[in-house]
C-alpha positions as CSV (number, residue, x, y, z in Angstrom):
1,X,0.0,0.0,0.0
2,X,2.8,2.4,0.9
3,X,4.6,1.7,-2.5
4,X,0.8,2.2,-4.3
5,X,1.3,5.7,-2.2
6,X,-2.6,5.1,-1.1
7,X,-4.0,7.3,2.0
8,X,-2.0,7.3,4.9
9,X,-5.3,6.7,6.8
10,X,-6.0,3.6,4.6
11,X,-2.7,2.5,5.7
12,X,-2.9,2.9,9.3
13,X,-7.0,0.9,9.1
14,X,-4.9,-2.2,7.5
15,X,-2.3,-1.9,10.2
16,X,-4.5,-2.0,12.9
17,X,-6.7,-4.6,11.4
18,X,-3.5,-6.3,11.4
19,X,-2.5,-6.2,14.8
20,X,-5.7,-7.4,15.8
21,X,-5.8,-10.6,14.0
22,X,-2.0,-11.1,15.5
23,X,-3.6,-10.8,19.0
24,X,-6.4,-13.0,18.4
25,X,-4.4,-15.5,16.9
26,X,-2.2,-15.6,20.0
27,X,-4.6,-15.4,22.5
28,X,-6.1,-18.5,20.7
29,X,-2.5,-20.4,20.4
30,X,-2.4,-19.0,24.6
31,X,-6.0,-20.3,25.4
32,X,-5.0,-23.8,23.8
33,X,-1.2,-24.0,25.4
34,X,-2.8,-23.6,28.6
35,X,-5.7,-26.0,28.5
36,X,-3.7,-28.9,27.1
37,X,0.6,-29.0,28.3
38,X,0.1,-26.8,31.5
39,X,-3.2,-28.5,32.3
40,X,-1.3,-31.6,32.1
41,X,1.7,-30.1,33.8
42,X,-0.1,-29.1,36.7
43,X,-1.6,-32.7,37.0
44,X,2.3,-33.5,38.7
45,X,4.0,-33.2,41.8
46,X,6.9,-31.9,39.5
47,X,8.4,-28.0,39.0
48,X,6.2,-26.9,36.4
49,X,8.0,-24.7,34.1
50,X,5.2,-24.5,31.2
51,X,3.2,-22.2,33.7
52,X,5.7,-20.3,34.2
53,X,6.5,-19.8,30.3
54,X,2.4,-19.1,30.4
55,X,2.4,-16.8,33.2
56,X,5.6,-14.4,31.1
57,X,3.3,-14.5,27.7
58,X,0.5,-13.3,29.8
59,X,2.6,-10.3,31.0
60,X,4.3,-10.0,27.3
61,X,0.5,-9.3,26.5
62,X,-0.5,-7.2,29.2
63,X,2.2,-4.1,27.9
């Protein structure tokens, strides 16, 4: 779009759009990690280092 030199407004829309089909697509891949390995992680008596990787994407998401 930039190289068609279309409106900087038009631009920005797609961008945005953009972005928000990223999030949703991670707060899907999120919403499955967590029901499946750290559900089954947290089924153990062992450290349990997938919630921990879970808990940091949460924060990642939350800035």
């Amino acid at each position: 779009m930039v190289k068609e030199d279309r409106y900087c407004v038009d631009i920005s829309n797609q961008i945005l759009a953009t972005q928000a089909l990223l999030r949703s697509a991670n707060q899907q891949i999120l919403q499955a990690h967590i029901r499946t390995c750290v559900r089954e992680a947290l089924q153990t008596d062992a450290d349990n280092p997938k919630l921990e990787e879970a808990l940091k994407l949460l924060e990642k998401m939350m800035q």
